[in-house]
C-alpha positions as a Markdown table, in Angstrom:
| # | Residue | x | y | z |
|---|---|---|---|---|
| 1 | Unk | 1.6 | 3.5 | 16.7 |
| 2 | Unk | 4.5 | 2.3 | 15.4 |
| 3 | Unk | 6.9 | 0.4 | 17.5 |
| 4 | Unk | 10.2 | 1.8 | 18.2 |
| 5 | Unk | 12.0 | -0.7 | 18.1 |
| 6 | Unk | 10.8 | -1.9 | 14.1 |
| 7 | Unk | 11.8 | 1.4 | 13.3 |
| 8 | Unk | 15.5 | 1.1 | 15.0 |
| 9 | Unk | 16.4 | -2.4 | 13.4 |
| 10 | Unk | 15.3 | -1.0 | 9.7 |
| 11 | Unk | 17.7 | 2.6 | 10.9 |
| 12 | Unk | 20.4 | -0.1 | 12.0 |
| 13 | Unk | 20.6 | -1.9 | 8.6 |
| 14 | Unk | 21.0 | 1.6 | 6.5 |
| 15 | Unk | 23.4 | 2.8 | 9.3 |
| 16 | Unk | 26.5 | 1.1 | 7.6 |
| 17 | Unk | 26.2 | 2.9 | 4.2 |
| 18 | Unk | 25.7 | 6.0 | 5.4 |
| 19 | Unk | 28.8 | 5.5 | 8.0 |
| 20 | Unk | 31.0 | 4.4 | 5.3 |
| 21 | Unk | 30.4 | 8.1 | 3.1 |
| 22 | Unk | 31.0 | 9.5 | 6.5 |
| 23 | Unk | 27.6 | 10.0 | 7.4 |
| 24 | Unk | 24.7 | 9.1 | 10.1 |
| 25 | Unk | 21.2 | 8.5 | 10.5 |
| 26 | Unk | 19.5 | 9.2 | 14.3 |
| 27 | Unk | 15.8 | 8.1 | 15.3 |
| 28 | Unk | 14.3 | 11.5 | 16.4 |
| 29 | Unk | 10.5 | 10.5 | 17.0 |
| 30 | Unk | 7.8 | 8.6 | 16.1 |
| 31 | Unk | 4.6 | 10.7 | 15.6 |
| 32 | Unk | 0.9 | 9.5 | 16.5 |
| 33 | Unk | 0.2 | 9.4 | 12.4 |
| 34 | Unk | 3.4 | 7.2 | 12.0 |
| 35 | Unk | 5.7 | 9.9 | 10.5 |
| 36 | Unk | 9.2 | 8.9 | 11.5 |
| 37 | Unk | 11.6 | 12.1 | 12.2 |
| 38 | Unk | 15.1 | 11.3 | 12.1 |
| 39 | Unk | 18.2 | 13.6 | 12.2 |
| 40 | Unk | 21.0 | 12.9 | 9.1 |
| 41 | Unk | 24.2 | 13.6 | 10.6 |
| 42 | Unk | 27.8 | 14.0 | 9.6 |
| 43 | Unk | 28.0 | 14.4 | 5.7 |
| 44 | Unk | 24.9 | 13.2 | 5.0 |
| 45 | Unk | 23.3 | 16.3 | 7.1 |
| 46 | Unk | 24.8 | 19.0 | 4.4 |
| 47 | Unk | 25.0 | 16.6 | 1.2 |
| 48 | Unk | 23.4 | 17.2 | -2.0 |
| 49 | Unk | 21.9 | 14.2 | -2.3 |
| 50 | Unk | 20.3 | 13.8 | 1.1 |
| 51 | Unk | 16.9 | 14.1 | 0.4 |
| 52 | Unk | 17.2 | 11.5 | -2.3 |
| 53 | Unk | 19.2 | 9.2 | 0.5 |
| 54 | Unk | 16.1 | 9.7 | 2.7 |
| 55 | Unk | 13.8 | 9.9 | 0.6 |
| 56 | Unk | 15.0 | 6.8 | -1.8 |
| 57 | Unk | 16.7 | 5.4 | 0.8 |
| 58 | Unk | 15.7 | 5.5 | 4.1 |
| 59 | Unk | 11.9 | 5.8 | 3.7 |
| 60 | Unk | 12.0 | 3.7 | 0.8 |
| 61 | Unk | 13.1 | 0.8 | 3.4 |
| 62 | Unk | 11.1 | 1.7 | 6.2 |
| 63 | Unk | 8.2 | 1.7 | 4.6 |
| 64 | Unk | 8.8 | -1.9 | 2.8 |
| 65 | Unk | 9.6 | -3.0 | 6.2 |
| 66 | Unk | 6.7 | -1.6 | 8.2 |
| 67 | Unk | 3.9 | -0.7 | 5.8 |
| 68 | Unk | 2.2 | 1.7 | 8.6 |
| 69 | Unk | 4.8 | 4.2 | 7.8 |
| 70 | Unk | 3.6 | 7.1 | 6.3 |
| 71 | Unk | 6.6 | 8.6 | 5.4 |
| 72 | Unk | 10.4 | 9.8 | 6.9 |
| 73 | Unk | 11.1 | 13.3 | 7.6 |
| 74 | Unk | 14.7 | 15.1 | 8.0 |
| 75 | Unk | 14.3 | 17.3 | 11.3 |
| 76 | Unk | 17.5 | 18.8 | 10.9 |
């Protein structure tokens, strides 16, 4: 199982570009096969190109961070 807290301080370097288009990124769960669930939030919750910002973006650098990741799901 993946630590939290790994997951967190990967979230907490993306945070800042998302927050300056007005968006957010929130750490929903961990599951027990190391999917991580998070919640886009703001404009990055109805934008066009969110699955490419998670997607390219956000599980792009979880996954270089923390290789156990299998992969990072919007939960809406």
């Amino acid at each position: 199982m993946i630590m939290r807290d790994k997951v967190e301080a990967v979230l907490a370097e993306i945070r800042p570009m998302l927050q300056r288009d007005g968006g957010d990124v929130e750490l929903v769960e961990i599951t027990e096969d190391n999917v991580v669930n998070v919640r886009l939030r703001g404009a990055c919750g109805s934008c066009p190109g969110a699955m490419m910002t998670l997607k390219g973006g956000i599980e792009r650098a979880m996954k270089e961070r923390i290789p156990e990741v299998r992969s990072v799901e919007n939960v809406g």
